[in-house]
N, CA, C and O atoms as a printed pandas DataFrame, in Angstrom:
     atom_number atom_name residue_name chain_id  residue_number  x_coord  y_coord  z_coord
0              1         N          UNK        A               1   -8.443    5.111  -13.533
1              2        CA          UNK        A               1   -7.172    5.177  -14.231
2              3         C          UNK        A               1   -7.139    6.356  -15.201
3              4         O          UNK        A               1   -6.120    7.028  -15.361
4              5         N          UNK        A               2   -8.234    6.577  -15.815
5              6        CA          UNK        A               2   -8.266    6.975  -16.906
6              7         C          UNK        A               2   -8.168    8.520  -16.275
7              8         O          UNK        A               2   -7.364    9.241  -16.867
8              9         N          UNK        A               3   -8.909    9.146  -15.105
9             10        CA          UNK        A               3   -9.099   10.513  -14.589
10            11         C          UNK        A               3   -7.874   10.760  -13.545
11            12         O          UNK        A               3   -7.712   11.758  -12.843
12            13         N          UNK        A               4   -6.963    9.473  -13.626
13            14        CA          UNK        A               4   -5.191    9.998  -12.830
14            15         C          UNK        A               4   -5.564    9.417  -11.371
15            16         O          UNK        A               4   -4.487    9.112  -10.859
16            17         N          UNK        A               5   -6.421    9.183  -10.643
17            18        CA          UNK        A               5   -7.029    8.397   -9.208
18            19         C          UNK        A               5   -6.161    7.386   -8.658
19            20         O          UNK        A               5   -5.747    6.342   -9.161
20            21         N          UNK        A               6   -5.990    7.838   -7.669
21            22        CA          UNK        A               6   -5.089    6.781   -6.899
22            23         C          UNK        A               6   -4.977    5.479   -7.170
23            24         O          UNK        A               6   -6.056    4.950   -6.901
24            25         N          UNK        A               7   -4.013    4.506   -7.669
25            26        CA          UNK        A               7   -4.493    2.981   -7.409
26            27         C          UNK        A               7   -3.708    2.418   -6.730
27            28         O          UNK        A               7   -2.547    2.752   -6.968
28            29         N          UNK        A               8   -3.871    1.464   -5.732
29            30        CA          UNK        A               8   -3.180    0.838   -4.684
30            31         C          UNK        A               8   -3.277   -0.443   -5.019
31            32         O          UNK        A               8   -4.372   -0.967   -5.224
32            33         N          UNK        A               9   -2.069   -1.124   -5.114
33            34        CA          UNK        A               9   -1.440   -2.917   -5.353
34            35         C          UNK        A               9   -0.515   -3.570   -4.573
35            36         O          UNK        A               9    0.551   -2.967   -4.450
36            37         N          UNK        A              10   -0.614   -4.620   -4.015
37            38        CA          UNK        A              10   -0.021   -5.235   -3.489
38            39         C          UNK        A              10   -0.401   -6.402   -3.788
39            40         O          UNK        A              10   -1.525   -6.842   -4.029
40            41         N          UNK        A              11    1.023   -7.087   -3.750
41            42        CA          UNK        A              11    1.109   -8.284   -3.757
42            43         C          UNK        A              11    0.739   -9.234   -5.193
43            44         O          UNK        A              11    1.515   -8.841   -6.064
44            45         N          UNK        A              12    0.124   -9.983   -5.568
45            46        CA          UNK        A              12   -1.050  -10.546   -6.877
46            47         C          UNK        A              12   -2.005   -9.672   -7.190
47            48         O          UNK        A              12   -2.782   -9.872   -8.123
48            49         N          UNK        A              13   -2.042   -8.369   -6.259
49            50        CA          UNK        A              13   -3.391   -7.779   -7.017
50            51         C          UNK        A              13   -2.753   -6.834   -7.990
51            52         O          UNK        A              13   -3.547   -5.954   -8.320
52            53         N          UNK        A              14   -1.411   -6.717   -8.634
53            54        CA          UNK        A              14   -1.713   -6.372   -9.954
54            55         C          UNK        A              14   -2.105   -6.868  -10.961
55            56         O          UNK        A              14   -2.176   -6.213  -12.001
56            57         N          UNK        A              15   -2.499   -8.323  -10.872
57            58        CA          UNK        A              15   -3.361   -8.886  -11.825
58            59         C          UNK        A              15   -4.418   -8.740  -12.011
59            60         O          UNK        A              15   -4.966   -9.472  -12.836
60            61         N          UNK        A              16   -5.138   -7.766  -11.348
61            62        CA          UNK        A              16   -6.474   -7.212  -11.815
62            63         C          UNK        A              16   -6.278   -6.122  -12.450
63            64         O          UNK        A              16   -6.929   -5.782  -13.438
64            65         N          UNK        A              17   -5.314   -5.445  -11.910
65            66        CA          UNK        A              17   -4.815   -4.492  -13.291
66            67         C          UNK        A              17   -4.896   -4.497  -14.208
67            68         O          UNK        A              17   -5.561   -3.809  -14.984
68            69         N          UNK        A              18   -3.961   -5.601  -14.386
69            70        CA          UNK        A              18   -3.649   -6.722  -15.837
70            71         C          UNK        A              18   -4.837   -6.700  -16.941
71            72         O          UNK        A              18   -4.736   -6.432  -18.139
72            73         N          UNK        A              19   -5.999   -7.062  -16.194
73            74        CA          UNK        A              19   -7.033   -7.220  -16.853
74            75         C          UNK        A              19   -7.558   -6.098  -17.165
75            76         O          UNK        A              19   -8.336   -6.317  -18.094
76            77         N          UNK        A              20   -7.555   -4.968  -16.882
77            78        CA          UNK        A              20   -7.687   -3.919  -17.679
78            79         C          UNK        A              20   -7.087   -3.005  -18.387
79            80         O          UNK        A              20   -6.350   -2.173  -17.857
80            81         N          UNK        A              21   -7.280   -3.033  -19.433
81            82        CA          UNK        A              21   -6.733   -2.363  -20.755
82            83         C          UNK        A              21   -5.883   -1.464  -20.485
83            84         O          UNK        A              21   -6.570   -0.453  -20.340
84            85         N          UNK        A              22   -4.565   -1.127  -20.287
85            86        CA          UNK        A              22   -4.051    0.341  -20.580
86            87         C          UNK        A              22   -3.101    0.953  -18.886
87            88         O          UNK        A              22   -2.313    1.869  -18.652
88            89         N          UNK        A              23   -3.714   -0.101  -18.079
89            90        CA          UNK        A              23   -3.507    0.441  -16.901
90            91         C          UNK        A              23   -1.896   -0.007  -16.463
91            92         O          UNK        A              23   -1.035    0.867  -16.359
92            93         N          UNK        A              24   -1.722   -0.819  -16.327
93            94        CA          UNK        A              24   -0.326   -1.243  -16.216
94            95         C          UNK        A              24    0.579   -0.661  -16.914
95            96         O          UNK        A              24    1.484   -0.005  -16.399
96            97         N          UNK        A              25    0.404   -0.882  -18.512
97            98        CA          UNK        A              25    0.658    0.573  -19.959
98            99         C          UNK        A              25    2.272    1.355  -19.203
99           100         O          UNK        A              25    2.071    2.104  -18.248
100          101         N          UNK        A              26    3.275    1.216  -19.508
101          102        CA          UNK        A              26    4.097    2.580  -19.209
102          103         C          UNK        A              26    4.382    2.636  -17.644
103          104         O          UNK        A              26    5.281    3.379  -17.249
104          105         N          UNK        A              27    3.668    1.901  -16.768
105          106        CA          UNK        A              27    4.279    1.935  -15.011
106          107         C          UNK        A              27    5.117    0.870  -14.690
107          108         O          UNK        A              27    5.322   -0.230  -15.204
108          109         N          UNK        A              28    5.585    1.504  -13.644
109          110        CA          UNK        A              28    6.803    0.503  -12.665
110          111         C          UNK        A              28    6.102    0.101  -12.034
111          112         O          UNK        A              28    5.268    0.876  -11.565
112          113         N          UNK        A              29    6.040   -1.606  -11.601
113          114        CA          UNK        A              29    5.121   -1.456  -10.924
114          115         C          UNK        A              29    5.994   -2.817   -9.630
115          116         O          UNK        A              29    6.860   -3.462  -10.220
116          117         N          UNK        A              30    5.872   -3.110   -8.526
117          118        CA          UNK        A              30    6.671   -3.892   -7.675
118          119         C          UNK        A              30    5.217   -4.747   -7.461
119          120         O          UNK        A              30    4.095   -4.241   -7.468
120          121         N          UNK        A              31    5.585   -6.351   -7.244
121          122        CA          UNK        A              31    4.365   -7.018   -7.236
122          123         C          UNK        A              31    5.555   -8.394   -6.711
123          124         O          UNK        A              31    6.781   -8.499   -6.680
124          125         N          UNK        A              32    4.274   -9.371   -6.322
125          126        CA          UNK        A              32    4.687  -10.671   -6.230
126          127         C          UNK        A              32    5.732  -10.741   -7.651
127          128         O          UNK        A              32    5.596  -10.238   -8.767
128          129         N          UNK        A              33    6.940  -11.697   -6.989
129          130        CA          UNK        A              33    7.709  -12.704   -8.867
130          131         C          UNK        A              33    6.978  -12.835   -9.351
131          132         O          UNK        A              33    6.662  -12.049  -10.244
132          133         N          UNK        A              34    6.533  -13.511   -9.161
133          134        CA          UNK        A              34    5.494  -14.628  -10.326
134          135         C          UNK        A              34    4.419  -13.758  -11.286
135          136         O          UNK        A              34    3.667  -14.223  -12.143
136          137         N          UNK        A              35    4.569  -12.409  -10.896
137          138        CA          UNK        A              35    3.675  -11.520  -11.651
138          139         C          UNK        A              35    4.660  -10.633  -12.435
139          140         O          UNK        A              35    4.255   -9.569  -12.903
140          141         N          UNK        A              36    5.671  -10.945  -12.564
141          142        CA          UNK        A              36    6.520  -10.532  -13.722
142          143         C          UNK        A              36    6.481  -10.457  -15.372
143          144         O          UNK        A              36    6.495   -9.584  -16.239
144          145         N          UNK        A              37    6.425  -11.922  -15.282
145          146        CA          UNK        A              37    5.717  -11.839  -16.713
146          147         C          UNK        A              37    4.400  -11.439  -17.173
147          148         O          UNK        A              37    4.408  -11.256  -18.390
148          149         N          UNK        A              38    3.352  -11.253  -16.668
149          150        CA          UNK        A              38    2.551  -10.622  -16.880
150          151         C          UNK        A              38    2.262   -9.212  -16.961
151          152         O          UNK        A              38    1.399   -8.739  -17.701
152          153         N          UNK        A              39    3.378   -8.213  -15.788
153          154        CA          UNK        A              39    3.363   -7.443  -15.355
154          155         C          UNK        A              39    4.298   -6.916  -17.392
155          156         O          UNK        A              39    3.798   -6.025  -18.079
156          157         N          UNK        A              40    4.972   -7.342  -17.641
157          158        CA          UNK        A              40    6.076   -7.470  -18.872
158          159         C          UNK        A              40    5.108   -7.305  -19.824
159          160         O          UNK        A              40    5.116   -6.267  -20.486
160          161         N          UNK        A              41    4.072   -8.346  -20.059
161          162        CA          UNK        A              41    3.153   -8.595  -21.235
162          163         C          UNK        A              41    2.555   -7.674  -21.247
163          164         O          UNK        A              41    2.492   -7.155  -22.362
164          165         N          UNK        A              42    1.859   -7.005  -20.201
165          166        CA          UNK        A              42    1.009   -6.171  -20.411
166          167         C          UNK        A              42    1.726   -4.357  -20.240
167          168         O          UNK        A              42    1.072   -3.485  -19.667
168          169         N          UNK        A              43    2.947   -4.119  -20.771
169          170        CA          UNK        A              43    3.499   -3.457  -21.125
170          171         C          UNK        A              43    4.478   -2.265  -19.614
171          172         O          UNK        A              43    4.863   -1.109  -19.434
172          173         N          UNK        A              44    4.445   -3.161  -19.151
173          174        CA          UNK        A              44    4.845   -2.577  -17.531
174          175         C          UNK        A              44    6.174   -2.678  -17.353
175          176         O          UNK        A              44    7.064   -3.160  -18.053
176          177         N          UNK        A              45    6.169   -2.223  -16.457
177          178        CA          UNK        A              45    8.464   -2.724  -16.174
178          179         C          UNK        A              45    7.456   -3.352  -14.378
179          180         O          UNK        A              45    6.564   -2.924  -13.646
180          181         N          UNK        A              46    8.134   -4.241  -14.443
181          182        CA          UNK        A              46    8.350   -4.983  -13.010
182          183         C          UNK        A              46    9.393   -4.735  -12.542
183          184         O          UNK        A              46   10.465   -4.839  -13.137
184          185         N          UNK        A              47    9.226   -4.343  -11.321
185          186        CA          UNK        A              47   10.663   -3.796  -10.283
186          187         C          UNK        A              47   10.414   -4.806   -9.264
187          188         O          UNK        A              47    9.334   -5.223   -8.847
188          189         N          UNK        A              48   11.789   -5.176   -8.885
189          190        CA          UNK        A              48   12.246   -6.531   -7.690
190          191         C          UNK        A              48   12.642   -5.410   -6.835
191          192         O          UNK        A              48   13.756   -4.901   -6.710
192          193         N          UNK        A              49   11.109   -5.002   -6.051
193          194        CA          UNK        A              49   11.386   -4.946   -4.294
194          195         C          UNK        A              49   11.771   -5.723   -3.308
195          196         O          UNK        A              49   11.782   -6.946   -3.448
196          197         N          UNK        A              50   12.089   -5.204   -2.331
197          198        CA          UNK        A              50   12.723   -5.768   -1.258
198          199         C          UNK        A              50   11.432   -5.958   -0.939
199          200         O          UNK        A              50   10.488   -5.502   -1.583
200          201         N          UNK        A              51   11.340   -6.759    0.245
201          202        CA          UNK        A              51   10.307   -7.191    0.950
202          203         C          UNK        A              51    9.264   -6.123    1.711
203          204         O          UNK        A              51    8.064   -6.194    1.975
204          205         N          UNK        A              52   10.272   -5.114    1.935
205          206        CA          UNK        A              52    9.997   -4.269    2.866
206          207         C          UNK        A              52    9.834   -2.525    2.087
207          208         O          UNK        A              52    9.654   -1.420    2.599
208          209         N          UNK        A              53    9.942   -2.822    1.159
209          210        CA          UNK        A              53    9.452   -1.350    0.058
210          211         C          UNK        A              53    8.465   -1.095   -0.928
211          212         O          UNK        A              53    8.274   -1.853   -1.880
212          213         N          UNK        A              54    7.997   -0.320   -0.779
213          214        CA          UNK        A              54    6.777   -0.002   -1.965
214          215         C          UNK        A              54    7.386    1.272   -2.999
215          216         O          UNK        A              54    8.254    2.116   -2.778
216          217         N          UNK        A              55    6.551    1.022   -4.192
217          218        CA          UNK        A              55    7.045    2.217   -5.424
218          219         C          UNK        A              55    5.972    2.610   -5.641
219          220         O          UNK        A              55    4.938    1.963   -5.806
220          221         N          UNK        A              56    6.198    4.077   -5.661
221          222        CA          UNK        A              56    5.282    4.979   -6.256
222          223         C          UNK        A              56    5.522    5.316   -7.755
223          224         O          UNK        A              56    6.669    5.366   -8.199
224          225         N          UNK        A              57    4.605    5.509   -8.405
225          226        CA          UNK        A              57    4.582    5.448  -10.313
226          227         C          UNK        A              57    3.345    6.655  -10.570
227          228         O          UNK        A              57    2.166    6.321  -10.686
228          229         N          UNK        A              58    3.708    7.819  -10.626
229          230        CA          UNK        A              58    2.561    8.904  -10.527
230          231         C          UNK        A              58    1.043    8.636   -9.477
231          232         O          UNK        A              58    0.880    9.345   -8.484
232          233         N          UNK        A              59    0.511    8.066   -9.674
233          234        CA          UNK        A              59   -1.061    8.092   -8.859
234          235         C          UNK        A              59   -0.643    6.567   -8.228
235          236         O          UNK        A              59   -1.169    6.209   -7.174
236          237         N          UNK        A              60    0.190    5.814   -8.828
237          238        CA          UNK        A              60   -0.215    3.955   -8.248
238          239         C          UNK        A              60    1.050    3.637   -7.579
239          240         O          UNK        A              60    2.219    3.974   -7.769
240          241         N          UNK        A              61    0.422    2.847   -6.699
241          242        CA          UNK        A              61    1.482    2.567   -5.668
242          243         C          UNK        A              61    1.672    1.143   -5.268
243          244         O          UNK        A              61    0.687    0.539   -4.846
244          245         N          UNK        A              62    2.959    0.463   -5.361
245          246        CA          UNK        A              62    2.442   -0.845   -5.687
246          247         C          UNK        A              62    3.735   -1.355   -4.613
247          248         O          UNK        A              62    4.764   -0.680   -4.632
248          249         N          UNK        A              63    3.685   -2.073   -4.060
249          250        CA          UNK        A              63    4.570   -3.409   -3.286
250          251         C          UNK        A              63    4.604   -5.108   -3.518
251          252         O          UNK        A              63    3.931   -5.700   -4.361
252          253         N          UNK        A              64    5.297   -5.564   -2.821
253          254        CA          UNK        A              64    5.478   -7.228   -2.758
254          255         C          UNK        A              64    4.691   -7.768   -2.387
255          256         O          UNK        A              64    4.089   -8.723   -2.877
256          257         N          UNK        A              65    4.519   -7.072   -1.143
257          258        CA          UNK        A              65    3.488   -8.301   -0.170
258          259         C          UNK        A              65    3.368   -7.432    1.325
259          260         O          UNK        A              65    3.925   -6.345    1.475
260          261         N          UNK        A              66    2.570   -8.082    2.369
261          262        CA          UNK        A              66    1.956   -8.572    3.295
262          263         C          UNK        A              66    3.458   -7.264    4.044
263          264         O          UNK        A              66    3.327   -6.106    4.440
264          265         N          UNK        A              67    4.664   -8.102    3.962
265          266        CA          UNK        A              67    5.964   -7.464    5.076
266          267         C          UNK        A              67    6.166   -5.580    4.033
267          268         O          UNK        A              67    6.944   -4.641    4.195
268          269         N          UNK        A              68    5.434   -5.740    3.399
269          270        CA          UNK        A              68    6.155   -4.268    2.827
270          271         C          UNK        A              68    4.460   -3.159    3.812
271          272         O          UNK        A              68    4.454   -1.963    4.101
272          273         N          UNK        A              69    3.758   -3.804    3.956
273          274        CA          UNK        A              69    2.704   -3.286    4.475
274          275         C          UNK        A              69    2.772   -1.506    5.095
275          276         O          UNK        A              69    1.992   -0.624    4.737
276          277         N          UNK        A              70    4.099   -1.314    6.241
277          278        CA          UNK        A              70    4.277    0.301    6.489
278          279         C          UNK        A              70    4.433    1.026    5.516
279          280         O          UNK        A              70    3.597    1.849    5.144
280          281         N          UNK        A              71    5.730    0.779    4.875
281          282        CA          UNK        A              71    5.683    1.485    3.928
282          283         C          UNK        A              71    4.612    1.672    2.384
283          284         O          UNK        A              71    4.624    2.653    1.641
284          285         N          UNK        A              72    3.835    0.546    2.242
285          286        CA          UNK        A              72    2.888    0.734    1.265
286          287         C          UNK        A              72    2.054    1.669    2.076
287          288         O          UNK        A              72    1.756    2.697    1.468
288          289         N          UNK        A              73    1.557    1.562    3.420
289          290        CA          UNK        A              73    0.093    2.649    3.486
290          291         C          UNK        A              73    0.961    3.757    3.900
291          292         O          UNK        A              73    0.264    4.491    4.601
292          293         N          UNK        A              74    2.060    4.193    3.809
293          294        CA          UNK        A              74    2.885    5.560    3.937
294          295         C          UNK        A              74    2.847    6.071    2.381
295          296         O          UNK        A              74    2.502    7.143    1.884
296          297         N          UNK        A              75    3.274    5.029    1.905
297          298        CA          UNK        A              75    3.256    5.705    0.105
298          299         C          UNK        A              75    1.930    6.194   -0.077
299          300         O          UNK        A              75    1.757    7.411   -0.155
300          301         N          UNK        A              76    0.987    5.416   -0.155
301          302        CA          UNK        A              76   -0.678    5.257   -0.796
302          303         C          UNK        A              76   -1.250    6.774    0.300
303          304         O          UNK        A              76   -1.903    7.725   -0.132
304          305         N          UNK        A              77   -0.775    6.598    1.721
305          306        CA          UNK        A              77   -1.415    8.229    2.299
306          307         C          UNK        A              77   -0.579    9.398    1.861
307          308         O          UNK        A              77   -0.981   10.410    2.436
308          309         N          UNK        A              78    0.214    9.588    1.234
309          310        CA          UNK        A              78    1.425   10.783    0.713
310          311         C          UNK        A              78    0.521   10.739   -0.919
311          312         O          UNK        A              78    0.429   11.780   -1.570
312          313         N          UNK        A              79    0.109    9.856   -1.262
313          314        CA          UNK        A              79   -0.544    9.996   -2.790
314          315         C          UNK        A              79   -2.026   10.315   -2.424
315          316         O          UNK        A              79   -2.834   10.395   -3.350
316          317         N          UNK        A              80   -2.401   10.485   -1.256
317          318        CA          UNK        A              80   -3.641   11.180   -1.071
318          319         C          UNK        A              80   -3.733   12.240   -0.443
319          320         O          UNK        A              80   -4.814   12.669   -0.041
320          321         N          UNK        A              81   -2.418   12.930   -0.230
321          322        CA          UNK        A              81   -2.480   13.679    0.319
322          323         C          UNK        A              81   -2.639   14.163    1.582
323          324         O          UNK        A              81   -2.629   15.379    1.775
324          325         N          UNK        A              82   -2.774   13.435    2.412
325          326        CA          UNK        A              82   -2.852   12.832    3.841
326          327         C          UNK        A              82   -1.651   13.241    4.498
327          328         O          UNK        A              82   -0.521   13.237    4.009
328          329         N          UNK        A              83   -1.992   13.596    5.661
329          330        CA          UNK        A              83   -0.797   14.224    6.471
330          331         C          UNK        A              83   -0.985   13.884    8.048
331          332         O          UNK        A              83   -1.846   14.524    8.650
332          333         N          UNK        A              84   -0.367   13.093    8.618
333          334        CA          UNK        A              84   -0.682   12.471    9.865
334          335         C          UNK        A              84    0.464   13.089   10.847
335          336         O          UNK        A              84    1.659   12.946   10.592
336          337         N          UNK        A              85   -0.150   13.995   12.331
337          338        CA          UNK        A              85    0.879   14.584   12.972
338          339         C          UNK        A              85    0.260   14.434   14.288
339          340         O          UNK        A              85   -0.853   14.727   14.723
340          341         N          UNK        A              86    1.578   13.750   14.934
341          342        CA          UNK        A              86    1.482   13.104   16.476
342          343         C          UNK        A              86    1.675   14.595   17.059
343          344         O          UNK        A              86    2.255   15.587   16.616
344          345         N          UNK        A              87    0.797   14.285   18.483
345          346        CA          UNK        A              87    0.803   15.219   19.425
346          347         C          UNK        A              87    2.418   15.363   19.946
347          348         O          UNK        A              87    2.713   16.170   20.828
């Protein structure tokens, strides 16, 4: 977090975020409901994605769940720089 490094979330796993100091801090971040208020407490804005969208927030890239899945590993490979080209 601290050196700008990619972080990838989906679903409840921004609650491991949570648990560390600073990281949530100032991002948008799209997660399960139920991680709203936490996502709030620990100084974040929670964004209500669609099922099917992920948000990018400088280095972290975060979605709903399980159905947002394309578009999260499209976000998370564009934040690594990754460039995938069909024959």
């Amino acid at each position: 977090h601290d050196t700008q490094k990619p972080i990838f979330t989906i679903c409840h796993g921004v609650q491991i975020l949570i648990a560390v100091d600073g990281v949530v801090r100032g991002k948008k971040v799209g997660a399960l409901a139920a991680c709203e208020p936490e996502v709030t407490l620990a100084g974040g804005t929670y964004i209500d994605l669609s099922p099917t969208e992920a948000y990018v927030d400088g280095t972290m890239v975060s979605a709903k769940g399980w159905t947002a899945l394309a578009a999260f590993i499209r976000e998370c490979l564009k934040v690594l720089g990754t460039e995938i080209r069909h024959p």
